[in-house]
N, C-alpha and C positions, 0 to 999 in steps of 0.2 A: 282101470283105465288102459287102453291101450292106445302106447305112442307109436305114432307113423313121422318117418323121417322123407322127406319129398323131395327129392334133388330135382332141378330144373332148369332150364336156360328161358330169358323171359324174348328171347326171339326164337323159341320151339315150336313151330306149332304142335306139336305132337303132345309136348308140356301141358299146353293148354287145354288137351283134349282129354289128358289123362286124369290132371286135375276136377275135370268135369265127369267123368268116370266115376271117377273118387267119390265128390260129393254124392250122386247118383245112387252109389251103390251104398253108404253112410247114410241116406235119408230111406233106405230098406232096412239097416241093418237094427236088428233088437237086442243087442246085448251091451256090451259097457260103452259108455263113452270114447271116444278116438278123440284123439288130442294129435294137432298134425303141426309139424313144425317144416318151413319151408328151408331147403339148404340150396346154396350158388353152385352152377355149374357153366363152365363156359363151353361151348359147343365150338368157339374159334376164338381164344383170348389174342390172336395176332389181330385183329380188328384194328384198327387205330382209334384213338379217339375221336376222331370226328367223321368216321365210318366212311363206308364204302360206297359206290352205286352199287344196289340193290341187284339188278338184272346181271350187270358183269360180274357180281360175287357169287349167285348161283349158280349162273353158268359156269364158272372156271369151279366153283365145287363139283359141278359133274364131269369136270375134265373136258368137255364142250360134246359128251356123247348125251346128255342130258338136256330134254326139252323143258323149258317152265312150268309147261303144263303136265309133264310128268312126273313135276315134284310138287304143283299145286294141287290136283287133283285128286289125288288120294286126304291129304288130312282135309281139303273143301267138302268132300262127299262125307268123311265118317265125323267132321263135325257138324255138319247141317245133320246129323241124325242124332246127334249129342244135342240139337241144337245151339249149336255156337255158328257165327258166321265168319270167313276169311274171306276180306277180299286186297287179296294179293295186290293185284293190279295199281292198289293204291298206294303200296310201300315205295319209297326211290329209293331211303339211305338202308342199308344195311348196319346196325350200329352197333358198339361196344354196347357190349350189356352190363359193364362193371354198376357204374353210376346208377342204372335201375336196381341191380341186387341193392345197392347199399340202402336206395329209399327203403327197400320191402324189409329191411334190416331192423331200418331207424324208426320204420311203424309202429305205433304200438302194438301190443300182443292182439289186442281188441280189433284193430283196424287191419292189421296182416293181408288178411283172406279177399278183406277189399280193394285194396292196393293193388295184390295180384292181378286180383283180375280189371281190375284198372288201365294197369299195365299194358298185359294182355291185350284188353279191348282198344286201348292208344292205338298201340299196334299191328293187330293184325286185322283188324275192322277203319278206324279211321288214316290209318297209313301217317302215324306221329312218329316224329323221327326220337325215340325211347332213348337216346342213345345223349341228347339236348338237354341240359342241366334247365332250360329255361323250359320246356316241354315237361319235365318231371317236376317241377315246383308246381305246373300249371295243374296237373294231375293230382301232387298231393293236395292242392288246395281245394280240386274239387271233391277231396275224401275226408274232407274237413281236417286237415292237418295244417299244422303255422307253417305255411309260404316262406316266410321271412327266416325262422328259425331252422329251417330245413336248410334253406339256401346256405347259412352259415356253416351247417352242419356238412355237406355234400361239398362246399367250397373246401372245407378242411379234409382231414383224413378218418371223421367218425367210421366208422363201423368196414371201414378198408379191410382192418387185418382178417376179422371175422370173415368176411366175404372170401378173402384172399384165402384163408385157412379150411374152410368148409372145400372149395375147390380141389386144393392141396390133398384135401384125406380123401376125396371120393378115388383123385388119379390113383392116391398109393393103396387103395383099396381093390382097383384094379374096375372100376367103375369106368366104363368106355362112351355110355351114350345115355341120354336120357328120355323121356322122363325115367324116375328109377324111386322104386320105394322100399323102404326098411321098416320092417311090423316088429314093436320093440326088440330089436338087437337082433330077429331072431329068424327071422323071413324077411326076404326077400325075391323082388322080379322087376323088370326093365319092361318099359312099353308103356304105350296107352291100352293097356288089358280093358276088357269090356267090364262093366258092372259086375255080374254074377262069378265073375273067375276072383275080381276084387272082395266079393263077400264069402267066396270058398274059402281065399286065404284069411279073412276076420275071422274063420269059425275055426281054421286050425289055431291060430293062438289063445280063440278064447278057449278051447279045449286045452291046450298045452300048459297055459297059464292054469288050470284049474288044477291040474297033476302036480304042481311046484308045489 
């Protein structure tokens, strides 16, 4: 089997895109199974909890030489060929992403990947502010997860540290941006890589692993 380790931020687009890459290039691939596990990464943990306007935080992240459409347009055009859809236009808040990693955390193993893209689809398609303990219950409920015991969960400090500690080793790994993947231990590359560059690197490990 080969483990892929997925670092993300769930207000990336690029995340989302690589994620879709991912799959894409895994529903080609013929040889061992891939077993993918999702890790936290904050792209701006100075957020506040109850987030930012949206338009004023990208723009002060381009220093105000950055148009909207210069940063929406690139991940709208290469995920409408991924087929995924962004429409910007609908986000207002800009939100802490902590509370979202801890849902994808507290998912079961089985539900994980749905969650994701759950997530994902909240956000950068219906413009849900991800960042809302009461937006993210509404979400896990419709991924068939307990509402109720989520709440409880997310209210307390469940799955905080994890979250908090996954973040931690990517920084002191020297991990700068995301999306970012780890092909067991051993490969690695940053980006939303296209499909076939994604399946060059499956073939170097299934080769490598065959040499062990």
């Amino acid at each position: 089997m080969i483990h892929i380790d997925f670092f993300h931020d769930t207000v990336c687009p690029w995340c989302r895109i690589g994620k879709r890459h991912l799959k894409l290039a895994l529903e080609q691939w013929q040889g061992e199974t891939a077993e993918i596990t999702y890790r936290s990464f904050f792209l701006d943990p100075a957020i506040p909890a109850e987030g930012r306007d949206f338009r004023a935080h990208m723009l002060a992240k381009g220093g105000g030489r950055v148009s909207l459409e210069q940063f929406f347009d690139p991940p709208r055009q290469l995920g409408e060929k991924a087929g995924l859809t962004f429409n910007f236009e609908k986000i207002e808040q800009a939100p802490n992403s902590l509370l979202s990693h801890r849902l994808i955390a507290l998912a079961p193993d089985e539900k994980k990947e749905t969650v994701v893209d759950a997530v994902y689809t909240a956000y950068f398609e219906e413009g849900r502010d991800i960042g809302s303990l009461d937006i993210l219950l509404e979400i896990a409920a419709e991924q068939g997860l307990d509402a109720a015991e989520m709440r409880t969960l997310l209210e307390g400090t469940a799955a905080q540290e994890e979250v908090l500690g996954e973040a931690q080793w990517a920084q002191q790994q020297g991990i700068s941006g995301v999306p970012f993947f780890i092909f067991n231990n051993r490969y690695a590359f940053s980006g939303a890589q296209p499909p076939d560059v994604i399946l060059e690197v499956l073939e170097k490990v299934r080769e490598e692993s065959e040499l062990d």
